[in-house]
LOLO-619330 format. One record per residue: x, y, z of N, C-alpha, C in turn. Coordinates in steps of 0.02 Angstrom, whole numbers, padded with zeros to 5 digits, always signed. Atoms other than C-alpha are relative to their C-alpha. Layout:
BEGIN
XYZXYZXYZ ...
***
This chain:
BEGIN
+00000+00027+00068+04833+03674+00744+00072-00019-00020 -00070+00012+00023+05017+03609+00745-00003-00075-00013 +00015+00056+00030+05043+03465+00652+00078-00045+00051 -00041+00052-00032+05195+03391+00768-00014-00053+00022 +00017+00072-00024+05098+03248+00847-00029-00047-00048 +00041+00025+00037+05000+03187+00706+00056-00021-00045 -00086+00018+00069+05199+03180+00605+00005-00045+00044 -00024+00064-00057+05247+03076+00742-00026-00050+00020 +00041+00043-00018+05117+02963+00749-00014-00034-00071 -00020+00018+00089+05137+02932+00551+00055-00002-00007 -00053-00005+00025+05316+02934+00537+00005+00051-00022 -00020-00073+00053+05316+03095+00455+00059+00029+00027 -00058-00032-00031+05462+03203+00473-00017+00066+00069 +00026-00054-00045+05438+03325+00635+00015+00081-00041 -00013-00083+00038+05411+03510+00586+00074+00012-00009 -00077-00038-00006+05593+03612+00573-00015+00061+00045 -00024-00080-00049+05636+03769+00660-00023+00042-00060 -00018-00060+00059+05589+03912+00578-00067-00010-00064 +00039+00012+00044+05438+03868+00485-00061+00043-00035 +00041-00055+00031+05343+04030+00457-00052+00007+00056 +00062+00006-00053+05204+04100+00543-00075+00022-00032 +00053-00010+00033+05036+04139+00486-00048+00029+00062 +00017-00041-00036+04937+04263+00582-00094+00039-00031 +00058+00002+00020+04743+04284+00575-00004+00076+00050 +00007-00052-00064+04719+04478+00656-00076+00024-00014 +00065-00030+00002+04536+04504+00700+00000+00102+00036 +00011-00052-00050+04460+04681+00753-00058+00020-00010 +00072-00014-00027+04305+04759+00813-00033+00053-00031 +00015-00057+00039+04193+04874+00713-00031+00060+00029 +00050-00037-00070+04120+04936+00895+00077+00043-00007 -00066-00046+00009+04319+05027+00891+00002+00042-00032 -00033-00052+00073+04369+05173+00778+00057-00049-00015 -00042+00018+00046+04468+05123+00649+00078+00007+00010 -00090-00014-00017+04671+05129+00682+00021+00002+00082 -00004+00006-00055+04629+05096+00850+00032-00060+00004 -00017+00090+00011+04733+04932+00840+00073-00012+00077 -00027+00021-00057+04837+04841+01005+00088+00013-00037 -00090+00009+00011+05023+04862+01021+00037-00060-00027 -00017+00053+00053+05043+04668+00962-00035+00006-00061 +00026-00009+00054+04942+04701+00822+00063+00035-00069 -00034-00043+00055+05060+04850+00752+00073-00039-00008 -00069+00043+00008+05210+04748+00794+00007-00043-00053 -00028+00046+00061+05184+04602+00678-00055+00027-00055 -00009-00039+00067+05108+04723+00546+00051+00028-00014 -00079-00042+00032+05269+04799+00535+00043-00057+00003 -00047+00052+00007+05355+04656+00555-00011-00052-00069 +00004+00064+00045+05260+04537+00424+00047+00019-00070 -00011-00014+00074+05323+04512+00240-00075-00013-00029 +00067-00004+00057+05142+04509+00169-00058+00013+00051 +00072-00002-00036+04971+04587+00239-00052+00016-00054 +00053-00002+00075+04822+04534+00139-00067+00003+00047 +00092-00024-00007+04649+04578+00151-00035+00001-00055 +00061+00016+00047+04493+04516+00040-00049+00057-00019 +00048-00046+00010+04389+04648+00081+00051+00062-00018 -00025-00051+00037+04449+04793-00037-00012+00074+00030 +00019-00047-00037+04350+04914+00091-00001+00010+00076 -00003+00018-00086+04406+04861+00257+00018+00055+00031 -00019-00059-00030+04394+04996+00370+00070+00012+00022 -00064-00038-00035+04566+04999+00448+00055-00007-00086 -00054+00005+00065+04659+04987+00264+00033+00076+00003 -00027-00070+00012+04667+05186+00260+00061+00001+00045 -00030+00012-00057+04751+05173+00436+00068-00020+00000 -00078+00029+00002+04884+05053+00393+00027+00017-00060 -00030-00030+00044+04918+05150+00232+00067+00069+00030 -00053-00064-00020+04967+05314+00326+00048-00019+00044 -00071+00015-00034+05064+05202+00425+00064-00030-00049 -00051+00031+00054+05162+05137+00267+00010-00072+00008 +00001+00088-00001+05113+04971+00270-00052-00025-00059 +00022+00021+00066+05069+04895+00113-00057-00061+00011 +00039+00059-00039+04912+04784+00119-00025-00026-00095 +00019+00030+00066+04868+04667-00044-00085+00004-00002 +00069+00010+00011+04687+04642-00092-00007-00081-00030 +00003+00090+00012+04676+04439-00109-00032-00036+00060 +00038+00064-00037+04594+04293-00056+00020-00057+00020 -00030+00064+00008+04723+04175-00038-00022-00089+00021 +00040+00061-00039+04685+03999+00000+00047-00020+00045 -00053+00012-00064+04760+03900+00150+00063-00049-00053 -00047+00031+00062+04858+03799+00017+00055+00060-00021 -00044-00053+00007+04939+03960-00046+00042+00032+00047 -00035-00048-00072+04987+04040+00119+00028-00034+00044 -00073+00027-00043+05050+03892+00180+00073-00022-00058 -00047+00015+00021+05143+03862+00049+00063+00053-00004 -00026-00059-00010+05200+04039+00065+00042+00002+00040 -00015-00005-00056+05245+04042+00235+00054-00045+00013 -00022+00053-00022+05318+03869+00253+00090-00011-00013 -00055+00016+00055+05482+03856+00121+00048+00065+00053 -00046-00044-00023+05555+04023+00194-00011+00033+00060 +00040-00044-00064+05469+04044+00355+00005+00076-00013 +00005-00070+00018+05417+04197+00316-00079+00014+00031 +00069-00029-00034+05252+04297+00400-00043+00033-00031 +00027-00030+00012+05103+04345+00348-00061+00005+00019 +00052-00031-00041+04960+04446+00405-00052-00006-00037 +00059+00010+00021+04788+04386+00356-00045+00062+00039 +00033-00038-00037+04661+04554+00400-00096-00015-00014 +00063+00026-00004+04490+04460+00425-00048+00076-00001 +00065-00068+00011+04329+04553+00378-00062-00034+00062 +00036-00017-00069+04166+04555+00474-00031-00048+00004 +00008+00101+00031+04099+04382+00404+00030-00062+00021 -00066+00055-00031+04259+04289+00477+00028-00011-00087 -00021+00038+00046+04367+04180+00363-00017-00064-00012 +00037+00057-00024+04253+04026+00373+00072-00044-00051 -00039+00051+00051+04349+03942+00199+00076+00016+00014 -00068-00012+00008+04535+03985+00240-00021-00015+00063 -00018+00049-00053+04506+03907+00424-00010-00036-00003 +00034+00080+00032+04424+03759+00359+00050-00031-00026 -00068+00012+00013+04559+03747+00258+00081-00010+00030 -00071+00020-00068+04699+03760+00382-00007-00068+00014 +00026+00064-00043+04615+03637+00473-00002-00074-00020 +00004+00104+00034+04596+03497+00352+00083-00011-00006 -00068+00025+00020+04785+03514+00295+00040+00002+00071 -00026+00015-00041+04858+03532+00473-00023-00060+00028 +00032+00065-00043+04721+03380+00539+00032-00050-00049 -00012+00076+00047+04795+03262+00386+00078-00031+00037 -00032+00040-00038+04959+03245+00483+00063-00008-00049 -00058+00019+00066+05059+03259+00316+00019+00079-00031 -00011-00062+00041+05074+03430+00296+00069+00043+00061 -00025-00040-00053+05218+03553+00382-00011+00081-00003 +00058-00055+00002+05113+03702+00436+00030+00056+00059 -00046-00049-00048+05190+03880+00498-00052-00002+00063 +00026-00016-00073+05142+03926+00682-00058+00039-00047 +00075-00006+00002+04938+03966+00676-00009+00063+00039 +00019-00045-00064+04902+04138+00783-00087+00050-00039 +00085-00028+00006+04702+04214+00806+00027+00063+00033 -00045-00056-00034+04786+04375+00858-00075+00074+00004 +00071-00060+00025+04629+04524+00888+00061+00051+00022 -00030-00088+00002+04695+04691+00859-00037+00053+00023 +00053-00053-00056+04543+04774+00964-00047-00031+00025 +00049+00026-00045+04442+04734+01094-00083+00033+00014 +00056-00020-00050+04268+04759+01145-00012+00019+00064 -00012-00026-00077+04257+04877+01307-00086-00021+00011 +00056+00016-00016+04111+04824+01418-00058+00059-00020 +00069-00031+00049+03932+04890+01321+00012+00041-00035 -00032-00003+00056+04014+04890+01170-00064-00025-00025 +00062-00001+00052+03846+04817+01098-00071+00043-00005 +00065-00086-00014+03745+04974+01139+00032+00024-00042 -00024-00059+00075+03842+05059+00988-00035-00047-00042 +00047+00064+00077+03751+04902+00889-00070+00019+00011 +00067+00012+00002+03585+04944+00972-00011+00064-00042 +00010-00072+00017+03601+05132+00934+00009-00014-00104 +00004+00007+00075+03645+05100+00748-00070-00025-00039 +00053+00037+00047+03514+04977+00710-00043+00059+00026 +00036-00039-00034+03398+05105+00815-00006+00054-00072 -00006-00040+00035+03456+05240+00687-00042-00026-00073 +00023+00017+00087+03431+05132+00513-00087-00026+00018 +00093+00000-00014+03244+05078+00595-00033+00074-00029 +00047-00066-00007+03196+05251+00620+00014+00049-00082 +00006-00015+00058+03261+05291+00434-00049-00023-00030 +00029+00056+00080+03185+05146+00349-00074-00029+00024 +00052+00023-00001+03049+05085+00433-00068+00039-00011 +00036-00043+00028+02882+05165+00381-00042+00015+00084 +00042+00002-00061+02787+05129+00561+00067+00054+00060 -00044-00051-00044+02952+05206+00662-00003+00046+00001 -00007-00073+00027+02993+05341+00563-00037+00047+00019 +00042-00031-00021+02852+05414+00609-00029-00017+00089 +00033+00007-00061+02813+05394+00787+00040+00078+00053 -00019-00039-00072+02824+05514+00935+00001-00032+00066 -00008+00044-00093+02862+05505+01119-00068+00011+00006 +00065+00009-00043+02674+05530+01160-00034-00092-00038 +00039+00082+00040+02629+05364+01029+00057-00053+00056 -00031+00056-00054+02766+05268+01130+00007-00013+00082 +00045+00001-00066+02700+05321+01300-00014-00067+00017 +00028+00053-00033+02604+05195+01335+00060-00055-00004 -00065+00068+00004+02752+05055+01272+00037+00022+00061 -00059-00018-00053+02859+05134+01414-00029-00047+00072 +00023+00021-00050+02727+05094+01542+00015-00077-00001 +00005+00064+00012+02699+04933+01485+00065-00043+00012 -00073+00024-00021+02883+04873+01486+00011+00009+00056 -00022-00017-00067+02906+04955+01644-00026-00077+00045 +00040+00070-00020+02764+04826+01708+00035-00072-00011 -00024+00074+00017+02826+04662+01628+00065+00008+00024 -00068+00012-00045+02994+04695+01685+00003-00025+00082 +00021-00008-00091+02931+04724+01877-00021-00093-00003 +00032+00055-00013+02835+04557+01853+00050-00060-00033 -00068+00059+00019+03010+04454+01777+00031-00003+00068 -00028+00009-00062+03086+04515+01940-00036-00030+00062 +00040+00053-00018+02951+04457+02032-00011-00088+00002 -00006+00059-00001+02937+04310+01966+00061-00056+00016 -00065+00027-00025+03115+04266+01985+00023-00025-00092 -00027+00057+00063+03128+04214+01782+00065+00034-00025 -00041-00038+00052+03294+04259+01727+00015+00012-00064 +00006-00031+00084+03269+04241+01549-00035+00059-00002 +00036-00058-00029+03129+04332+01570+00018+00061+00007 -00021-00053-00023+03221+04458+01649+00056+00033-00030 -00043-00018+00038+03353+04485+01521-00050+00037-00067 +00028-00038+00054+03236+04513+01384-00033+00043+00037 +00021-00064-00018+03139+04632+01474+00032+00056+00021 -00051-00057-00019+03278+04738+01523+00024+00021-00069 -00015-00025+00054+03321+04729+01344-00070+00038-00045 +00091-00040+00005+03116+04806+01318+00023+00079+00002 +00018-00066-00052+03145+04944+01446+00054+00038-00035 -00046-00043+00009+03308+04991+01362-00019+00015-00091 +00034-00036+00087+03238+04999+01168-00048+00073+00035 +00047-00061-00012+03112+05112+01236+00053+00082+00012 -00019-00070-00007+03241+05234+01300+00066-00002-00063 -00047-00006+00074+03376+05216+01147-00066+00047-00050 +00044+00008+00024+03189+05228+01048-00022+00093+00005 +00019-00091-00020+03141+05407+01141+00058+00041-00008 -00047-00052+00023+03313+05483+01115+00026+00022-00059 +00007-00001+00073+03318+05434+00924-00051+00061-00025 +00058-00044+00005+03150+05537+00908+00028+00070+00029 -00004-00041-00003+03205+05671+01013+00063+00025-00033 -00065-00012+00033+03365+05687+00892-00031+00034-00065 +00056-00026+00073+03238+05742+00740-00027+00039+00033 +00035-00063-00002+03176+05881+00841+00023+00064-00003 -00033-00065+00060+03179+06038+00746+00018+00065+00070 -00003-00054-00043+03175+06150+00906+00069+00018+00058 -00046+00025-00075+03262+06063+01046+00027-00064-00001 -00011+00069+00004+03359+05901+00986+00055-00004+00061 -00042+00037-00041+03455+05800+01094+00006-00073-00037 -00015+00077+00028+03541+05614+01073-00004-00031+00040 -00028+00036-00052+03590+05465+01167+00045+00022+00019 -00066-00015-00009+03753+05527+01189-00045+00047+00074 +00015-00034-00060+03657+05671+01296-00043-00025+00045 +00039+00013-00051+03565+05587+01379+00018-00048+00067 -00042+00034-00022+03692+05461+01446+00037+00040+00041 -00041-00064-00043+03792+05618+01490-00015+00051+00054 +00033-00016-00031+03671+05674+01583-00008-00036+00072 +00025+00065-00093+03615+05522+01722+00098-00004+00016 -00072+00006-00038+03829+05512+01729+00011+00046+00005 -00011-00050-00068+03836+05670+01782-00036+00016+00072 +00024+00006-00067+03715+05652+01898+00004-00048+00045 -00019+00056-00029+03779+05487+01953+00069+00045+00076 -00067-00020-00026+03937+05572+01990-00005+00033+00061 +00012-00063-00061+03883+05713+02091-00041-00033+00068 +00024+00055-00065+03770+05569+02206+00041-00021+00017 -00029+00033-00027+03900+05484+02230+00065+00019+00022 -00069-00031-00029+04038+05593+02319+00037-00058+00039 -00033+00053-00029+04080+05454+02430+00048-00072-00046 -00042+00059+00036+04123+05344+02280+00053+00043-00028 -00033-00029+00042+04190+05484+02159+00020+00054+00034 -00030-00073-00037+04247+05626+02302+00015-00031+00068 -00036+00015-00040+04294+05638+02462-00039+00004+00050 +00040-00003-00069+04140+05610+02575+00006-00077+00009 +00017+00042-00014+04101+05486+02668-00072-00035+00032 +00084+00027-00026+03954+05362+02695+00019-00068-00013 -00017+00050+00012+04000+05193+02738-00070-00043+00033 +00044+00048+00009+03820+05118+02771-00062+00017-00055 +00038-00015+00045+03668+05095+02663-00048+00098+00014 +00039-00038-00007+03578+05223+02770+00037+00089-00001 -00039-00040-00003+03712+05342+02771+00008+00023-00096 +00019+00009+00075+03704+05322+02576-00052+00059-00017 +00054-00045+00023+03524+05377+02562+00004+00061+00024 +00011-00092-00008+03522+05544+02665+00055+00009-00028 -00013-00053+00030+03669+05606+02581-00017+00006-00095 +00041-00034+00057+03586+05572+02410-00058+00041-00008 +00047-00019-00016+03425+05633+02478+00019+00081+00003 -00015-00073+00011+03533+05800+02512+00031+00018-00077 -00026-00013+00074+03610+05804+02355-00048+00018-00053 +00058-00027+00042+03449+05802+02273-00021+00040+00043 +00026-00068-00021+03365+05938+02372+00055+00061-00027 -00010-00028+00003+03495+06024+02351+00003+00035-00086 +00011+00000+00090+03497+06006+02129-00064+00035+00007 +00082-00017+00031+03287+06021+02126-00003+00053+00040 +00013-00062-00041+03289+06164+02261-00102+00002-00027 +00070+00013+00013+03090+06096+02277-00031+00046+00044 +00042-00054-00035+02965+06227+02371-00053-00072+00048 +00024+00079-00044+02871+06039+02438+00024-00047-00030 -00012+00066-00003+02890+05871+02460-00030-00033-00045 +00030+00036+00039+02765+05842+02338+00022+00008-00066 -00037-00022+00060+02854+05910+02183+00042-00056-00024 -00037+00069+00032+02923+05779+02064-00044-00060+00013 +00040+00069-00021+02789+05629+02128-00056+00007-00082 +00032+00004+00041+02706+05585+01970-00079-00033+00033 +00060+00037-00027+02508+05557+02002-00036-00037-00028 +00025+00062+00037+02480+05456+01862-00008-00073+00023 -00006+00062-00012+02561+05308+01948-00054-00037+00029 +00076+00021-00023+02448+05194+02014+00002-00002+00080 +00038-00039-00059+02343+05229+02163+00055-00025+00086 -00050+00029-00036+02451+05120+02311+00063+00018-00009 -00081-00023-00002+02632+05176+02242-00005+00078+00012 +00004-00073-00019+02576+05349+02242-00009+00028+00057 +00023-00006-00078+02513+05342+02432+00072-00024+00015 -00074+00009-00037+02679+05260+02470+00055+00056+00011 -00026-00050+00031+02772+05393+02374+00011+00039+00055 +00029-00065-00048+02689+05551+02471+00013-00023+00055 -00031+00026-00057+02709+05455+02628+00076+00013-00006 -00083-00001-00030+02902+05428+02613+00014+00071-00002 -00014-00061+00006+02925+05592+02548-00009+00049+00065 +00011-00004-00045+02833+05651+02710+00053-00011+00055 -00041+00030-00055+02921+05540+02815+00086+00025+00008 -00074-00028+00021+03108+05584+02736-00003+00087+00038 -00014-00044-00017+03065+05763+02764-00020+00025+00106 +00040-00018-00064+02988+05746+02963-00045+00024-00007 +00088-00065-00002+02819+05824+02931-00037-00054+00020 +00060+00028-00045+02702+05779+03057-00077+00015-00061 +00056-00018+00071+02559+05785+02912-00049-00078+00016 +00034+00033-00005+02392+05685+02968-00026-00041-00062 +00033+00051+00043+02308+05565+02853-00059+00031-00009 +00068-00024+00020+02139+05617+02777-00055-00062+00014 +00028+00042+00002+02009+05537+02838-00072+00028-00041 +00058-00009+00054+01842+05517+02758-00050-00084-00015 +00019+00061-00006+01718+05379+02719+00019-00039-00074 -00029+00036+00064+01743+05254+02590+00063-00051-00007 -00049+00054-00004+01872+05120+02535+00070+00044-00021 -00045-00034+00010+01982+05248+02453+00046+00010+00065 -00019-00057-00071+02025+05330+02643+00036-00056+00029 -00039+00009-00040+02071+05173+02705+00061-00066-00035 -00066+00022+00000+02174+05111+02558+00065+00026+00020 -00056-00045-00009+02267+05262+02582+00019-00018+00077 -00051-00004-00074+02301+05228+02767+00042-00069-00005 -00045+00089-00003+02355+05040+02738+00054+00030-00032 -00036+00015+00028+02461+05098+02601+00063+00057+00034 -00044-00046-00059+02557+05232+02732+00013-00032+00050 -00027+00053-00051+02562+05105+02863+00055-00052-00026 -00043+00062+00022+02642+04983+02747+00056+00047-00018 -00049-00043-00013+02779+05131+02703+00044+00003+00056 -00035-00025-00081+02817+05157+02881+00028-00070+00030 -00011+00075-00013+02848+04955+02890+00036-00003-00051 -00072-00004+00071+02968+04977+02733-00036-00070-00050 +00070+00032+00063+02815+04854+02637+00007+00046-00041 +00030-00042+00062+02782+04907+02456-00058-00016-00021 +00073+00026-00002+02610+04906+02470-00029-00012-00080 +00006+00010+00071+02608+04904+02281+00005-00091-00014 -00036+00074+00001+02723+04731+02261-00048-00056+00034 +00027+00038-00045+02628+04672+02431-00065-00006-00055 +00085+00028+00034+02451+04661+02326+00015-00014-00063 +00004+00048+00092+02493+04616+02153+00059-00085+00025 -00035+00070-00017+02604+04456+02258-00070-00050+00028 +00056+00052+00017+02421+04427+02340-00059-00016-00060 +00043+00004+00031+02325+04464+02195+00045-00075-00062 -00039+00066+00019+02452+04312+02115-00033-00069+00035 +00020+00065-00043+02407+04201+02255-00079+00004-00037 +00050-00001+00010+02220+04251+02217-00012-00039-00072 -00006+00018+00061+02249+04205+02031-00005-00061+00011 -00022+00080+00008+02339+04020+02085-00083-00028+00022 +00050+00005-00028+02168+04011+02193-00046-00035-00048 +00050+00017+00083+02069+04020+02025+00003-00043-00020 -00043+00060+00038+02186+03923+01940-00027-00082+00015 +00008+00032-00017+02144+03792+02053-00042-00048+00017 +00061-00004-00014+01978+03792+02084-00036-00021-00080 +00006+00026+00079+01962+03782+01885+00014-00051+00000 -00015+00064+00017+02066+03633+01869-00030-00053+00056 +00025+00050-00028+01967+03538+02012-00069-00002-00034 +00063+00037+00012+01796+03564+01925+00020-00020-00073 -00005+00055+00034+01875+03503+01778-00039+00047-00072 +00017-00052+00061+01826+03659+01644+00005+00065+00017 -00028-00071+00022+01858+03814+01549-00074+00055+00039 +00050-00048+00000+01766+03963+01569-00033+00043-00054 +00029-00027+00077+01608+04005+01435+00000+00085+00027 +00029-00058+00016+01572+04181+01392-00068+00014-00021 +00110+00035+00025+01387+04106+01352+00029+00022-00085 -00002-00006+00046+01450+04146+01165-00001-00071-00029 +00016+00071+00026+01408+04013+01047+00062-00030-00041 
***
């Protein structure tokens, strides 16, 4: 936004030396408050004027106990350059959470006219956003839902059960499909659900917990899997990877079988896989059940396809897809819908 080329292309006189500076310092509300960058404190202590609109801006306390005087005004860009300009002199604009839409608008028209001489322009942020910095935004809104809404407020983890499954599903079938939109919002599904269950279990009168613990939890158990990243073992292939997480957990769950921890809800094919690997991981020569029926010999397909590193799960909902296009197809050649004989 320097007006030197636009003087020079009008005759105007070129800026001077020394023409003030004007200093826009954003910061992040994902931060604590007085958390502000080492250029930040510099030209707050350095400016002759730091103004701020908002009369409640969180970091005001902050730069009080640092003895830095902050105005409460709105100035316009007219004022602050006229401020700035005459005695180059500096001052610190402290943007609220809205932006400054009309005081950059303003800049903008009087530096774009080409007739104006306009101090140095700086967008200076005084805190940054650390990566999933907007998970403190989900958790908040999460919080004022579960105040305010009348349907939240009231829910338990057994009413949101089923939503867990369900997300779980549509996610599986974004990756599947390959959609990456798709696959962004459903990851953002799967993760309300667990923000969603730790909110709830934060209102329990017996045994609360938060996000915070629950976060603190999978990273400690990250940690402890991963000696090779965060200690001093080593495992430099994938397979070298799994058995020593495989010991790491035996050694945490100290399980009495292999079958301990396999949920049997899941559905019928992932659960045969399951028990299989589990099997297989531990060496147990452990026969197959036979018996008559279709049951007996999904269960052996879906242990054969295990032992072939197939997910006999994935493998049939990819042909029961194909089976679908089949339909699909077969529909659009005869050329109609399908009645329900309803009138």
């Amino acid at each position: 936004m320097n007006a030197d080329d636009s003087a020079a292309d009008t005759g105007a006189e070129a800026r001077p030396e020394g023409t003030g500076r004007l200093v826009l310092l954003t910061t992040s509300h994902r931060v604590a408050p007085g958390l502000l960058s080492w250029p930040a404190w510099q030209i707050l202590r350095a400016a002759d004027r730091v103004l701020s609109a908002d009369p409640d801006h969180p970091q005001l306390p902050y730069l009080r106990e640092a003895d830095i005087e902050v105005e409460t005004a709105a100035p316009t860009a007219r004022e602050l350059v006229d401020y700035c300009v005459p005695e180059a002199r500096t001052a610190v604009v402290l943007t609220s959470a809205d932006g400054e839409s009309a005081l950059t608008d303003g800049l903008a028209r009087l530096a774009g006219s080409g007739r104006e001489t306009m101090p140095d322009l700086e967008l200076l942020p005084g805190s940054y956003d650390l990566p999933g910095a907007r998970l403190l935004d989900l958790v908040q809104v999460m919080d004022q839902i579960r105040a305010e809404c009348p349907w939240s407020s009231v829910r338990t983890h057994r009413d949101l059960a089923k939503y867990g499954i369900e997300e779980a599903y549509e996610l599986v079938e974004a990756i599947e499909e390959g959609d990456r939109a798709e696959l962004r919002e459903e990851l953002g599904d799967v993760l309300l659900q667990v923000v969603f269950h730790a909110r709830i279990a934060q209102d329990d009168p017996d045994e609360p917990f938060s996000i915070d613990d629950v976060a603190g939890t999978i990273v400690e158990k990250l940690l402890h899997r991963h000696p090779h990243v965060f200690g001093e073992a080593d495992a430099a292939t994938p397979e070298e990877v799994r058995a020593q997480w495989l010991r790491t957990k035996a050694e945490e769950k100290q399980r009495e079988s292999v079958t301990e921890g396999v949920p049997l809800a899941q559905p019928g094919l992932a659960l045969a896989a399951k028990l299989a690997s589990r099997v297989r991981s531990a060496g147990l020569d452990v026969a197959p059940p036979t018996g008559d029926g279709i049951g007996y010999e999904l269960l052996a397909m879906a242990i054969r396809a295990e032992a072939a590193g197939v997910d006999p799960e994935a493998a049939l909902r990819a042909a029961a897809r194909a089976y679908r296009d089949a339909v699909l197809a077969v529909e659009g050649g005869a050329g109609q819908g399908v009645s329900d004989g309803s009138a």
